[in-house]
N, C-alpha and C positions, 0 to 999 in steps of 0.2 A: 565549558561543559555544564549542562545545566543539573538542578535539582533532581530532577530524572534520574539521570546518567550515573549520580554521584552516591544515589541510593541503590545502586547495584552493585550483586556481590564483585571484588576484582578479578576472578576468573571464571571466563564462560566458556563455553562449548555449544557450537553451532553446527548445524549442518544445514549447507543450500545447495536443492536441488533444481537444476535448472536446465536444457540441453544446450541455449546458448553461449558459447565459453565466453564472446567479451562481453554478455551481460554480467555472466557468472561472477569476473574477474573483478569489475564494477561493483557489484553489490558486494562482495567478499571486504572488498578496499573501504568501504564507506562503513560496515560494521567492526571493522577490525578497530575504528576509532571509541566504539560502545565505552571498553576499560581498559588499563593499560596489560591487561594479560588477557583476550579474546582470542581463543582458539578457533580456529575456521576449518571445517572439514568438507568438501565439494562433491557432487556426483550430476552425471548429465545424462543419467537414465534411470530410470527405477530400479533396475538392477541394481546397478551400483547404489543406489540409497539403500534398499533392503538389507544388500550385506553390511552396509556402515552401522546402519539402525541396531542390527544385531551385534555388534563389535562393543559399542558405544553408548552412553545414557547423556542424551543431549539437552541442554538447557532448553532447546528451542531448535525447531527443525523448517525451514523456509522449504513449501512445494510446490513448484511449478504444476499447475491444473493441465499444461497441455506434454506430454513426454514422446518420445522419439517412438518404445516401445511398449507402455500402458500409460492409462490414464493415474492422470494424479488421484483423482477423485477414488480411483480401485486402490491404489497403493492405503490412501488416506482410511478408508473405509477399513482395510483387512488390518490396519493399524489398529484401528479404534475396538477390532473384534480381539484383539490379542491383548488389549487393554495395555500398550507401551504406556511409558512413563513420559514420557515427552511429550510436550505440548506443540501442535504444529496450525501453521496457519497457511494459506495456500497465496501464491505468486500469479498472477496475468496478467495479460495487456487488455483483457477482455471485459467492457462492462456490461456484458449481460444481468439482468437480475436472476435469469433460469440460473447461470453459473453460480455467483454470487448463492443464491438457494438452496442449489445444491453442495456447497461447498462446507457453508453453514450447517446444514442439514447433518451431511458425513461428520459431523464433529469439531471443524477448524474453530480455533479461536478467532480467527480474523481472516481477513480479504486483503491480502495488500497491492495495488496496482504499481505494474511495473514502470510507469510514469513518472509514478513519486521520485523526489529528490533526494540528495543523500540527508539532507537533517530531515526531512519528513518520516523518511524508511527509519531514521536512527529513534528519531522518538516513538513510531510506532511500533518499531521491536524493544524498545524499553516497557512500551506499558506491556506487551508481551510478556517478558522478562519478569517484569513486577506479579504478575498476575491479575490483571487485566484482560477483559475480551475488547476487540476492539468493536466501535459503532461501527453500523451495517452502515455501507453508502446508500449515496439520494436513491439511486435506484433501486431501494427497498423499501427504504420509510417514507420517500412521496410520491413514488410511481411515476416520477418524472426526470428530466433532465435541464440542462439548458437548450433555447433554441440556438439556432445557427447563428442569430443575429448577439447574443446572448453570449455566446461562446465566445465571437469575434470581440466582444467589448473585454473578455475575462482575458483573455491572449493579448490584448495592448494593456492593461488592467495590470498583467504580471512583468511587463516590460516597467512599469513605472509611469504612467504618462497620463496629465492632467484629464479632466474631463474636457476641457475645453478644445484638449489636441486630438483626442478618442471622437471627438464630436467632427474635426475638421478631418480626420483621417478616413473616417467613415461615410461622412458626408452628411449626418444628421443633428438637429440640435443639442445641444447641452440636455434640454428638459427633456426632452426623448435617454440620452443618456442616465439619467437621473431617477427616471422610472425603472429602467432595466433594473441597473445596480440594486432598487430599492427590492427589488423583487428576488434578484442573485441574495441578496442581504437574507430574507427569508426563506428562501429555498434551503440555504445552506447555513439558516441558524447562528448568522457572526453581525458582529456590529460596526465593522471597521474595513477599509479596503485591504489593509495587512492580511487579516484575516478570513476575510472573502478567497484572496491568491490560494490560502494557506489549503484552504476548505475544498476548492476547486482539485488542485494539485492532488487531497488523498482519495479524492473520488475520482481521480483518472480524467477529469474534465480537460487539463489543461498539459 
């Protein structure tokens, strides 16, 4: 457990709202690790979150952007008018920037991409936790992404695999290799291939 984790209080309370259930189960399973007392409370419709919302005063509340029957972004929004206590940050698979924008906009402390891993999701609902907003992804702060070819190097990148074997897999030189990356490195602000995976991964790249 790292320094993070260790500065939080030992009991939490969450609520993730999401309609898909073995996502649901998934993300529930990989926060339940947060503290050794994390309470989990689930809904897979806005209904169901509204009445939870009103039962309960939740550390942190995970919201799916897209819902069966309303929009995350309406439930998010009539939150933010009712002034809850709870701090919420919204759930996708979607990197749009409109989204993203509009997510931000309604109030969310953060944007978490449904891609993310479970230590990824676990550190980014700790700075949550802490009180933290989280950084807006690439698609906000540089108007860009990775290319296709860009992508495909970040996808053997997070397998583990030399430059030399990304070069023979792909079918292009090492120094063609070496430019990308140098560029991935900038885009995404890190100095290291650890951390390039890392960076990729919260912006739903990978």
């Amino acid at each position: 457990m790292t320094t993070l984790h260790t500065a939080l209080p030992p009991q939490l309370l969450l609520l993730l709202v999401d309609d898909h259930r073995i996502y649901l189960d998934g993300l529930a399973l990989a926060l339940r690790e947060l503290t050794s007392s994390t309470q989990i409370d689930t809904a897979q419709s806005a209904a169901q979150a509204r009445t939870l919302q009103q039962q309960k005063d939740y550390d942190l509340i995970l919201l799916d952007l897209n819902l069966p029957d309303e929009s995350g972004l309406t439930v998010l929004r009539d939150w933010q008018q009712q002034q809850i206590a709870s701090p919420v940050a919204m759930l996708s698979a979607s990197d749009s920037g409109h989204d993203i924008q509009q997510a931000l906009k309604a109030g969310a402390l953060g944007f978490i991409s449904k891609s993310a891993d479970g230590n990824v999701l676990r550190e980014q609902v700790a700075r949550l936790l802490l009180g933290e907003s989280l950084p807006a992804p690439a698609t906000l702060t540089s108007g860009e992404g990775p290319t296709p070819r860009q992508r495909e190097i970040l996808l053997l990148l997070a397998e583990g695999l030399s430059n030399k074997l990304i070069s023979r897999q792909l079918n292009i030189s090492e120094d063609t290799i070496k430019t990308h990356l140098k560029t991935l490195f900038q885009l995404l602000d890190v100095h290291n291939r650890t951390a390039c995976v890392n960076a990729a991964r919260e912006r739903g790249w990978l």
